[in-house]
PDBQT receptor file of N, H, CA, C and O in Angstrom, charges set to zero:
ATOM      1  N   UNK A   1      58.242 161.131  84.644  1.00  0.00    +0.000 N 
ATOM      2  CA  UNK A   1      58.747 161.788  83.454  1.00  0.00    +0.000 C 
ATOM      3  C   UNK A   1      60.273 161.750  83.488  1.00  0.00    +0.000 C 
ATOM      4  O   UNK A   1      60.895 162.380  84.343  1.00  0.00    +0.000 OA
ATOM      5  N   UNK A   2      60.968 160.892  82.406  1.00  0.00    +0.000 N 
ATOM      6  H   UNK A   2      60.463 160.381  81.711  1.00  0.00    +0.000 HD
ATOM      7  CA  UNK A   2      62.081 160.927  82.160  1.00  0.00    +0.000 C 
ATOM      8  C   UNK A   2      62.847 162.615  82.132  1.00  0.00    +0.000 C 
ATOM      9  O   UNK A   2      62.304 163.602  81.634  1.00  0.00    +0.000 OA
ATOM     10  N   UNK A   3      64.462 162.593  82.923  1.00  0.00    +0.000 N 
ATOM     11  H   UNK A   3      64.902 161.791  83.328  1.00  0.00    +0.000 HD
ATOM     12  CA  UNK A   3      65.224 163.999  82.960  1.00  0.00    +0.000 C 
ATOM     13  C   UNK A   3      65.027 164.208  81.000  1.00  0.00    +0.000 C 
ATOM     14  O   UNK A   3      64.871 163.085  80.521  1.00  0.00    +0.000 OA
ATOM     15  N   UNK A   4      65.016 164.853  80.355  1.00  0.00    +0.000 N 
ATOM     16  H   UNK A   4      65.143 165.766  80.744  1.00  0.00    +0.000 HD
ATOM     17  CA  UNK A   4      65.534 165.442  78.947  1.00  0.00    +0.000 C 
ATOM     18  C   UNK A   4      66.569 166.784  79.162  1.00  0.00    +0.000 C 
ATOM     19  O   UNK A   4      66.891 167.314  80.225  1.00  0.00    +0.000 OA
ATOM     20  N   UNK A   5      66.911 167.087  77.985  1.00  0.00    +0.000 N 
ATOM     21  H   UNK A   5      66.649 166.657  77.121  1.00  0.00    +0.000 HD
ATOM     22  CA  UNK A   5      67.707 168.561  77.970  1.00  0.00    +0.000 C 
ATOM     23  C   UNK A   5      66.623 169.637  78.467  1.00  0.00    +0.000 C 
ATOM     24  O   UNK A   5      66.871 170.245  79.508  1.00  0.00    +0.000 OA
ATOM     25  N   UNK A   6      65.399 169.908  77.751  1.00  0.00    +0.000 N 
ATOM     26  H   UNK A   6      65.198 169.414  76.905  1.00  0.00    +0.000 HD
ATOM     27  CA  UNK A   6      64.542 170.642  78.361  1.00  0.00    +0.000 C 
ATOM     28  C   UNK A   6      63.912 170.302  79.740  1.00  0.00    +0.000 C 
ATOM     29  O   UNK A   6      63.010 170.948  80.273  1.00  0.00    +0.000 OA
ATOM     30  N   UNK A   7      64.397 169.410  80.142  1.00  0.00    +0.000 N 
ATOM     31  H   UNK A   7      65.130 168.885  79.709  1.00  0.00    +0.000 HD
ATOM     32  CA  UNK A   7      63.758 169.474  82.076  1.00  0.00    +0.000 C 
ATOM     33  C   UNK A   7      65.141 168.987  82.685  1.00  0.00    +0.000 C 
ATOM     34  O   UNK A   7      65.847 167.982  82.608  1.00  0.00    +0.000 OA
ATOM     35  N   UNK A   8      65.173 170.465  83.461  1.00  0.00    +0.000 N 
ATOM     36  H   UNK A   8      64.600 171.282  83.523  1.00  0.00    +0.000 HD
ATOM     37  CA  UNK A   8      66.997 170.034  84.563  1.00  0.00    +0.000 C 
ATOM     38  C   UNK A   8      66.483 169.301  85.480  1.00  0.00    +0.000 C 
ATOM     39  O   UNK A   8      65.256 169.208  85.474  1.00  0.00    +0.000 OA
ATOM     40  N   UNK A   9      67.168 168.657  86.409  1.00  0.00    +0.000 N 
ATOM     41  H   UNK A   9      68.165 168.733  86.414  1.00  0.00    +0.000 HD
ATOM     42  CA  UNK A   9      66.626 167.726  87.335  1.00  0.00    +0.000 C 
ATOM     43  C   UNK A   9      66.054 168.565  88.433  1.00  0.00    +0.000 C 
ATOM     44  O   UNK A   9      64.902 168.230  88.709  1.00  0.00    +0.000 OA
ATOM     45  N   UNK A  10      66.645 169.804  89.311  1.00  0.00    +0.000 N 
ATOM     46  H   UNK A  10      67.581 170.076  89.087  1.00  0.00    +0.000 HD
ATOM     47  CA  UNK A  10      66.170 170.868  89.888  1.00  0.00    +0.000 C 
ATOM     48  C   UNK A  10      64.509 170.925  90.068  1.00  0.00    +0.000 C 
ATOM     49  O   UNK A  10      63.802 170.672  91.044  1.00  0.00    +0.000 OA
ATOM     50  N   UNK A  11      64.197 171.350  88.758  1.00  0.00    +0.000 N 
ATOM     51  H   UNK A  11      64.771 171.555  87.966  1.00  0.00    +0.000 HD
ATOM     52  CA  UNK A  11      62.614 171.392  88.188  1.00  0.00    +0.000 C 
ATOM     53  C   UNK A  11      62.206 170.046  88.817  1.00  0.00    +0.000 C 
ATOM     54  O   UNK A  11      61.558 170.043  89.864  1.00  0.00    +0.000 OA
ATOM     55  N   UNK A  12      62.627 168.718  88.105  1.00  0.00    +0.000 N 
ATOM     56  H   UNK A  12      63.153 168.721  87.255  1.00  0.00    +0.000 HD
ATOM     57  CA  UNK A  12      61.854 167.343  88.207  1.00  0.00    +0.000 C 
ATOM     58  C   UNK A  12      61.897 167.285  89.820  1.00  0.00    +0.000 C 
ATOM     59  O   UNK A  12      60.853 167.162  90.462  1.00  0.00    +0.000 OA
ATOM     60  N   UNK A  13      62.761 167.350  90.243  1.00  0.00    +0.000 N 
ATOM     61  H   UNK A  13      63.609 167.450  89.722  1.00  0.00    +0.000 HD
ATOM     62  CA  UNK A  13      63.164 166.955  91.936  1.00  0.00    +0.000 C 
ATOM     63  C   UNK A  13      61.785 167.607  92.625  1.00  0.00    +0.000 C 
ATOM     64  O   UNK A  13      60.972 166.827  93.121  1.00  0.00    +0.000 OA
ATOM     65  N   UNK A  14      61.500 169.242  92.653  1.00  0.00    +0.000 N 
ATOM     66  H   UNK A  14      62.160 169.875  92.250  1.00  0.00    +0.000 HD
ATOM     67  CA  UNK A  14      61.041 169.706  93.052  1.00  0.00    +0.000 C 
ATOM     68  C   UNK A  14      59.524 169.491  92.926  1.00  0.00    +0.000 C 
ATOM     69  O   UNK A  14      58.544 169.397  93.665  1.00  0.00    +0.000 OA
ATOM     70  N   UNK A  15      59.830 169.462  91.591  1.00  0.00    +0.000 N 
ATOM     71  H   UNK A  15      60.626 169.538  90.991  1.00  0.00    +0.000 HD
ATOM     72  CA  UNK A  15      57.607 169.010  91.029  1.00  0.00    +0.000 C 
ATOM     73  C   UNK A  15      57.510 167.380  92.190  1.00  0.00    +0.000 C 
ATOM     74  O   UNK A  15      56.603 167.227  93.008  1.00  0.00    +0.000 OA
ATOM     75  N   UNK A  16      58.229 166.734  92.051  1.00  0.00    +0.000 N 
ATOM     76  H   UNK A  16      58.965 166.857  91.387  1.00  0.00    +0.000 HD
ATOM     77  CA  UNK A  16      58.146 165.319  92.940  1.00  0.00    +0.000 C 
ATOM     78  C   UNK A  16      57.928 165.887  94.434  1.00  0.00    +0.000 C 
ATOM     79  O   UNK A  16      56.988 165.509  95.134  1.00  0.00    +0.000 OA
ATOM     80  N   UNK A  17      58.566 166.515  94.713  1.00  0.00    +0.000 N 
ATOM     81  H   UNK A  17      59.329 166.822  94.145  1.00  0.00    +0.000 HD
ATOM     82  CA  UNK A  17      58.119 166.980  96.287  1.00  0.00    +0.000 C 
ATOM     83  C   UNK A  17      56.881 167.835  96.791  1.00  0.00    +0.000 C 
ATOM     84  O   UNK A  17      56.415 167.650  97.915  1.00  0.00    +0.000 OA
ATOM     85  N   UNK A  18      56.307 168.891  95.811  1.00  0.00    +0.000 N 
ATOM     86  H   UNK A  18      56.686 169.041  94.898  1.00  0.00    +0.000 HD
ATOM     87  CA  UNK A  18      55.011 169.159  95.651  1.00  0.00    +0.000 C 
ATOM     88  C   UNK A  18      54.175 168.087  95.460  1.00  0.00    +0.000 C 
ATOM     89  O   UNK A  18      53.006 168.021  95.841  1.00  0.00    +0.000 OA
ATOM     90  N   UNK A  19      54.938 167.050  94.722  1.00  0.00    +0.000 N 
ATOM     91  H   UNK A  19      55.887 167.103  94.413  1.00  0.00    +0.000 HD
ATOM     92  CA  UNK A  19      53.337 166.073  94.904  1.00  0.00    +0.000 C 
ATOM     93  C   UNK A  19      53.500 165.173  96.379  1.00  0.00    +0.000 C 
ATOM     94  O   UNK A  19      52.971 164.064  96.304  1.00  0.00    +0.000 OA
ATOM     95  N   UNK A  20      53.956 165.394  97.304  1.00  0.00    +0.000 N 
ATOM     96  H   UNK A  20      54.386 166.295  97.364  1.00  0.00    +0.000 HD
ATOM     97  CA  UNK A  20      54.650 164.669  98.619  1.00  0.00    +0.000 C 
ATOM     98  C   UNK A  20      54.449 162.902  98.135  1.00  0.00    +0.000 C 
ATOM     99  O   UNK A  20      53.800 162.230  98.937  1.00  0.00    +0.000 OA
ATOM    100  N   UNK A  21      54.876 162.325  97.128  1.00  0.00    +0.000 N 
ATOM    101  H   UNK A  21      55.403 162.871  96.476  1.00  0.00    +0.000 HD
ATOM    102  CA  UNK A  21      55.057 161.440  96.822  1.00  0.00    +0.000 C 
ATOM    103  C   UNK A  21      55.341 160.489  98.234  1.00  0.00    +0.000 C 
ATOM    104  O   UNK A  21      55.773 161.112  99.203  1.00  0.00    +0.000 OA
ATOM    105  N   UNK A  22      55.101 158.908  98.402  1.00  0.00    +0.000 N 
ATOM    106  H   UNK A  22      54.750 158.401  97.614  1.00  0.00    +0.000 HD
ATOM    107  CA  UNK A  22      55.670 158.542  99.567  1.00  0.00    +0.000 C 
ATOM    108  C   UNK A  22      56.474 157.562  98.746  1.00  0.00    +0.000 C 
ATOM    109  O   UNK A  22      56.246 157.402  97.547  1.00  0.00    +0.000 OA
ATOM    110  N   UNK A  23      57.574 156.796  99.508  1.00  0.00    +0.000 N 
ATOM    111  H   UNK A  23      57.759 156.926 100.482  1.00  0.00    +0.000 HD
ATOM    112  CA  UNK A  23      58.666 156.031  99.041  1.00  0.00    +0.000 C 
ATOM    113  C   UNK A  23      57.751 154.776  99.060  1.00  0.00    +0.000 C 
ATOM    114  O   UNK A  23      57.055 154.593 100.059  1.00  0.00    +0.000 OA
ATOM    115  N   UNK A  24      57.707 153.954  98.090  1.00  0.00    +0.000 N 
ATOM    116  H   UNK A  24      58.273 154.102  97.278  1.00  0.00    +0.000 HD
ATOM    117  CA  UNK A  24      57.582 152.263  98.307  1.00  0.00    +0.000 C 
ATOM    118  C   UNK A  24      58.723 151.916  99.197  1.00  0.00    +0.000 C 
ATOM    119  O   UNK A  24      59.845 152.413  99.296  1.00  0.00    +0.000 OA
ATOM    120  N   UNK A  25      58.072 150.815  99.890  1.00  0.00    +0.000 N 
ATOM    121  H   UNK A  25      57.161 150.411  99.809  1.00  0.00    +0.000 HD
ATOM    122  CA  UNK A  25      58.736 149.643 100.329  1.00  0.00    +0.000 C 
ATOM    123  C   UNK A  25      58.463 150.389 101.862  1.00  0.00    +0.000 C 
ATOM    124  O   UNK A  25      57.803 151.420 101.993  1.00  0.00    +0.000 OA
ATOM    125  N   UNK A  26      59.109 149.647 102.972  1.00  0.00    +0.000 N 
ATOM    126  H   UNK A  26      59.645 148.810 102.865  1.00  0.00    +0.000 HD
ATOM    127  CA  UNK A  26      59.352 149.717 104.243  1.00  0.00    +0.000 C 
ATOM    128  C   UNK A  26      59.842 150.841 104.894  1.00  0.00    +0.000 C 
ATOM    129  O   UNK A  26      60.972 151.222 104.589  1.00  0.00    +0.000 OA
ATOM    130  N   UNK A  27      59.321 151.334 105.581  1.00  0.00    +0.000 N 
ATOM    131  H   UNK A  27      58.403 151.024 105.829  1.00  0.00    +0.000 HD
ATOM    132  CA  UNK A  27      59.882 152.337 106.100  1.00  0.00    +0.000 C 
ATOM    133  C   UNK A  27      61.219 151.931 107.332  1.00  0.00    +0.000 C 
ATOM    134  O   UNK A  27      61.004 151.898 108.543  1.00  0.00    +0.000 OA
ATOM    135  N   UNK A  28      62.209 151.727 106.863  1.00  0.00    +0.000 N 
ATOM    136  H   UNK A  28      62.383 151.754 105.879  1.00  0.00    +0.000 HD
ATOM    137  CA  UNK A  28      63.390 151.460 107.802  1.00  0.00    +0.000 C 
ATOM    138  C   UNK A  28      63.873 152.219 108.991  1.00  0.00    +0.000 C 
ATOM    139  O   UNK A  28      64.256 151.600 109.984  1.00  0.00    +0.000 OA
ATOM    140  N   UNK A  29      63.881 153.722 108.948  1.00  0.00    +0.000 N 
ATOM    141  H   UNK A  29      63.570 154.225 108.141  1.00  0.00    +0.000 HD
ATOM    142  CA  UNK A  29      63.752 154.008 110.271  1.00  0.00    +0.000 C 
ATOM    143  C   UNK A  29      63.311 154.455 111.479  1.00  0.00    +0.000 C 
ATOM    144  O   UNK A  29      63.678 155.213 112.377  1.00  0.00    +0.000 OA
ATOM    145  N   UNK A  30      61.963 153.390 111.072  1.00  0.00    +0.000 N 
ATOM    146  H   UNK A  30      61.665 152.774 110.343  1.00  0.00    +0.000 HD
ATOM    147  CA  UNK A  30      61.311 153.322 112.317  1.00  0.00    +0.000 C 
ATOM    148  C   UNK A  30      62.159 151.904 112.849  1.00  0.00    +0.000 C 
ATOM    149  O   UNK A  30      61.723 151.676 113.977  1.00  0.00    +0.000 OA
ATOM    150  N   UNK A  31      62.828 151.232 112.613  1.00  0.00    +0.000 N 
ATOM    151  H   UNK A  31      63.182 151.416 111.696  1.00  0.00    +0.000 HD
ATOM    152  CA  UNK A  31      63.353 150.271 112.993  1.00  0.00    +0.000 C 
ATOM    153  C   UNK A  31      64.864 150.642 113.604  1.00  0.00    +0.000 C 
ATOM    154  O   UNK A  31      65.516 149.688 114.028  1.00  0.00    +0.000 OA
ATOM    155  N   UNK A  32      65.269 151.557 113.650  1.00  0.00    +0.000 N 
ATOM    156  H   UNK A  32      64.739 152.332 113.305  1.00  0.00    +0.000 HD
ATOM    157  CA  UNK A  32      66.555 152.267 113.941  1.00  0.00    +0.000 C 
ATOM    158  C   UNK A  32      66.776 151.956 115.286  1.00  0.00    +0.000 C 
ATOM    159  O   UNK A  32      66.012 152.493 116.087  1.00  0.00    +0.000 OA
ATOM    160  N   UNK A  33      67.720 151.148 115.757  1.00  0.00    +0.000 N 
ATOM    161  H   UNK A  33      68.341 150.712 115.105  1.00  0.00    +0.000 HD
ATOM    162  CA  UNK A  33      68.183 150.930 117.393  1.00  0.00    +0.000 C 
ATOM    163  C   UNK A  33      67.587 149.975 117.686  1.00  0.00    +0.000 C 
ATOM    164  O   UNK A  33      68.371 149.255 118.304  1.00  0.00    +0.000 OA
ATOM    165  N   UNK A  34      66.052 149.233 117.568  1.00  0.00    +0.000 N 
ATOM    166  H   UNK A  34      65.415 149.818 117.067  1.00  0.00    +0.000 HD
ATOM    167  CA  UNK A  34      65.395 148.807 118.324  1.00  0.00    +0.000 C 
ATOM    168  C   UNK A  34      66.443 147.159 118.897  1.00  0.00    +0.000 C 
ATOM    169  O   UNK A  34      66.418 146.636 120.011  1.00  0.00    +0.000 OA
ATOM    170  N   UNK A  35      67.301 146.692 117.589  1.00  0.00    +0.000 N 
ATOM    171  H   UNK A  35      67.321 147.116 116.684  1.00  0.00    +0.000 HD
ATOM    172  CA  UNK A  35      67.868 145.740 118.225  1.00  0.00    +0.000 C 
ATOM    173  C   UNK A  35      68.955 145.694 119.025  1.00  0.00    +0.000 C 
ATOM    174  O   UNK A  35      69.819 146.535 118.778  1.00  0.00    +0.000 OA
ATOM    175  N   UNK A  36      69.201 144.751 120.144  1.00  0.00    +0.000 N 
ATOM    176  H   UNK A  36      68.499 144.068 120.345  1.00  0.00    +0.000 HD
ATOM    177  CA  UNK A  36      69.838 145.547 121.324  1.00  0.00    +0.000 C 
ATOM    178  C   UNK A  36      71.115 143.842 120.845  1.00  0.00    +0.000 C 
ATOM    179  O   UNK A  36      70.589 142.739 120.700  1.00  0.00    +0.000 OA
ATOM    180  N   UNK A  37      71.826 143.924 120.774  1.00  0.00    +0.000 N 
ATOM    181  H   UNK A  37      72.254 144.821 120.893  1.00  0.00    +0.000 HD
ATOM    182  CA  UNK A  37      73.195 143.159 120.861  1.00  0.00    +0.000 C 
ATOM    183  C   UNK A  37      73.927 143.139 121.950  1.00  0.00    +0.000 C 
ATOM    184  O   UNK A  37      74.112 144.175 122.587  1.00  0.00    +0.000 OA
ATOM    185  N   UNK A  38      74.434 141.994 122.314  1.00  0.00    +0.000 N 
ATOM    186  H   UNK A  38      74.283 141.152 121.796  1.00  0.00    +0.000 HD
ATOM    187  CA  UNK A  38      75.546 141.423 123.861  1.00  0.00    +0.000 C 
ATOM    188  C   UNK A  38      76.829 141.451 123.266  1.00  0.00    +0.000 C 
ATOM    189  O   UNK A  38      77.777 141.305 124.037  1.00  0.00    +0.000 OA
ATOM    190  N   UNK A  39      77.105 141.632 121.861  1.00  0.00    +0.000 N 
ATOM    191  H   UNK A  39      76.334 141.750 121.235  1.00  0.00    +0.000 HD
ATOM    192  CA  UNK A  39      78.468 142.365 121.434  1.00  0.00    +0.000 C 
ATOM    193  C   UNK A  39      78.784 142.819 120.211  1.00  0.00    +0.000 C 
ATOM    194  O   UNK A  39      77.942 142.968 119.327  1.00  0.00    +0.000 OA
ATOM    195  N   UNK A  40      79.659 142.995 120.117  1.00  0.00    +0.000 N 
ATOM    196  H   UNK A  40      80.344 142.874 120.835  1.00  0.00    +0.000 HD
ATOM    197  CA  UNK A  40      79.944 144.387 119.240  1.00  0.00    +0.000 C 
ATOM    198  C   UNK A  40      79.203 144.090 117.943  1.00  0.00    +0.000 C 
ATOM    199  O   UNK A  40      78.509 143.079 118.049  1.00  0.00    +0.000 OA
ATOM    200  N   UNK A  41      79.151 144.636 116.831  1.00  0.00    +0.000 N 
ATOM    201  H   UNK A  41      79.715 145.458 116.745  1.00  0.00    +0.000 HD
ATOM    202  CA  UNK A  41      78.887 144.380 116.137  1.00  0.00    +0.000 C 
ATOM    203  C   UNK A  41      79.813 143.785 114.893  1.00  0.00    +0.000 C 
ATOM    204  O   UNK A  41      79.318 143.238 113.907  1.00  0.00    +0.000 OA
ATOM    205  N   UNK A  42      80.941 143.941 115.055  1.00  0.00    +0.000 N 
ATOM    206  H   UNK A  42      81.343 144.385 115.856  1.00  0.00    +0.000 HD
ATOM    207  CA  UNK A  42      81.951 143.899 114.007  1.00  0.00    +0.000 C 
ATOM    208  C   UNK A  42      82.637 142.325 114.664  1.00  0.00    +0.000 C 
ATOM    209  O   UNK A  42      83.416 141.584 114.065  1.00  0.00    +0.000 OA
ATOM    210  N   UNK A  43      82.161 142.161 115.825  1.00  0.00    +0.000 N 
ATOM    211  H   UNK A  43      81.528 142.764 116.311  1.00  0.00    +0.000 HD
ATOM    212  CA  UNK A  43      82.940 141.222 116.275  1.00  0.00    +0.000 C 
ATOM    213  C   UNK A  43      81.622 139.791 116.140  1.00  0.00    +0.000 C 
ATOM    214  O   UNK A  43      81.584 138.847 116.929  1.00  0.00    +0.000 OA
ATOM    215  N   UNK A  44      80.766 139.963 115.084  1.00  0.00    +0.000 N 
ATOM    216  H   UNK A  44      80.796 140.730 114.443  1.00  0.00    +0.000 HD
ATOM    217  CA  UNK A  44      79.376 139.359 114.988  1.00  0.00    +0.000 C 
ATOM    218  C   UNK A  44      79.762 139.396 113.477  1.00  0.00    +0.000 C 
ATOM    219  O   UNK A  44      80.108 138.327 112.976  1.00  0.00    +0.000 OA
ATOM    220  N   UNK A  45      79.744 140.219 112.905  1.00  0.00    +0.000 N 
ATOM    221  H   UNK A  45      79.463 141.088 113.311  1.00  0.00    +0.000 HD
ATOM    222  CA  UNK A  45      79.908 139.837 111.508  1.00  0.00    +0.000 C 
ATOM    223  C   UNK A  45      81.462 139.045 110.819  1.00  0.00    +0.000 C 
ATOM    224  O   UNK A  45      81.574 138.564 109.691  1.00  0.00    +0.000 OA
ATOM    225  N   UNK A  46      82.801 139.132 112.177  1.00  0.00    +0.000 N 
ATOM    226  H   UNK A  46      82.709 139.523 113.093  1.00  0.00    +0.000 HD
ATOM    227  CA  UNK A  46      83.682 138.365 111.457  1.00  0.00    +0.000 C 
ATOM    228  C   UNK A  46      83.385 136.911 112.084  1.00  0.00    +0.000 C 
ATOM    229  O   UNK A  46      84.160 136.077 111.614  1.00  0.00    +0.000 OA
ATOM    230  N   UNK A  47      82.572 136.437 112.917  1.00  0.00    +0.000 N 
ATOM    231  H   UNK A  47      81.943 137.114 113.298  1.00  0.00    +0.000 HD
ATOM    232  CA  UNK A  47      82.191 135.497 113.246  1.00  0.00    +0.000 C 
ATOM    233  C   UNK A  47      81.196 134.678 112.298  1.00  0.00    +0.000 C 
ATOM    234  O   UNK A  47      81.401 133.478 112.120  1.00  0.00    +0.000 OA
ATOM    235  N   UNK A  48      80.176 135.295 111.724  1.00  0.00    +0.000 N 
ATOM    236  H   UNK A  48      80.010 136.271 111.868  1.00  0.00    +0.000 HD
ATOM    237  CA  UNK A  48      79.584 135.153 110.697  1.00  0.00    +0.000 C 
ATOM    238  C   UNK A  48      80.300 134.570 109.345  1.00  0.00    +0.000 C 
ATOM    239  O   UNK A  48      80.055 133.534 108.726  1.00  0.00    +0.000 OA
ATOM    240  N   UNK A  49      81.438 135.771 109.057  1.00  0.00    +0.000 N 
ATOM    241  H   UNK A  49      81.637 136.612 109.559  1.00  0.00    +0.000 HD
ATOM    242  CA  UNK A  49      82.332 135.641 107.979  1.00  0.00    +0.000 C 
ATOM    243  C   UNK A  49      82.811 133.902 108.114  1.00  0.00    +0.000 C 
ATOM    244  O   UNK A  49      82.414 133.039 107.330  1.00  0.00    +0.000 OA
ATOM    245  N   UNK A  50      83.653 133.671 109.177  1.00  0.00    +0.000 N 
ATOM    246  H   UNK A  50      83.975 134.372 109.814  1.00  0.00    +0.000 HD
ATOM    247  CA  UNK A  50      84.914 132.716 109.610  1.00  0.00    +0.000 C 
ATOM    248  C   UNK A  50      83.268 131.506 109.289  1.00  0.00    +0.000 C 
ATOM    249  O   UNK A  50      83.540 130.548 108.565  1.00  0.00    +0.000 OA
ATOM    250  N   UNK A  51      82.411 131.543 109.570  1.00  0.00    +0.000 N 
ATOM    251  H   UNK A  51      82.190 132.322 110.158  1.00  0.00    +0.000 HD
ATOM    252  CA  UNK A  51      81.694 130.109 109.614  1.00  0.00    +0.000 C 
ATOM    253  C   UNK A  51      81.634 129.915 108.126  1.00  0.00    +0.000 C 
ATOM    254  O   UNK A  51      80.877 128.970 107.902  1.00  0.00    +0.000 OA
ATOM    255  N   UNK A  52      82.158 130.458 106.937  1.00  0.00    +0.000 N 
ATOM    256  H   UNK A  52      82.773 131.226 107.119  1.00  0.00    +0.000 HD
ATOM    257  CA  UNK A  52      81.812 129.979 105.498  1.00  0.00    +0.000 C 
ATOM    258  C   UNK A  52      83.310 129.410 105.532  1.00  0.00    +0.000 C 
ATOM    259  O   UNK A  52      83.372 128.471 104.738  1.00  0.00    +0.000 OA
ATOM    260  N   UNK A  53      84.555 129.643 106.172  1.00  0.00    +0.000 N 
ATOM    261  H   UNK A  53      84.504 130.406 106.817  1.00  0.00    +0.000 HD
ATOM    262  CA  UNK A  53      86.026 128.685 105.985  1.00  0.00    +0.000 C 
ATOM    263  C   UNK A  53      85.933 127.560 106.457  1.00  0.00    +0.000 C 
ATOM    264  O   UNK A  53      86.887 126.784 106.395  1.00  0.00    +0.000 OA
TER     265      UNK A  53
């Protein structure tokens, strides 16, 4: 149900969480940490970057 003037978002937010709705798509953090890197990370993505010059 679209927000209108007669429904504040408060109301909508809340009716959505009574229905414990679940999110589509992937649940991402269960994936949190699991990949382990030999360096930094910032020093991986300007390496990344420099291979498109």
């Amino acid at each position: 149900m679209p927000l209108t003037k007669n429904n504040n978002a408060k109301k909508y937010i809340t009716r959505i969480r009574k229905k414990n709705l679940k999110p589509k798509g992937v649940d991402t953090l269960k994936y949190c940490g699991t990949v382990k890197f030999n360096e930094d990370a910032l020093v991986i993505q300007k390496k990344l970057r420099n291979e498109w010059q």
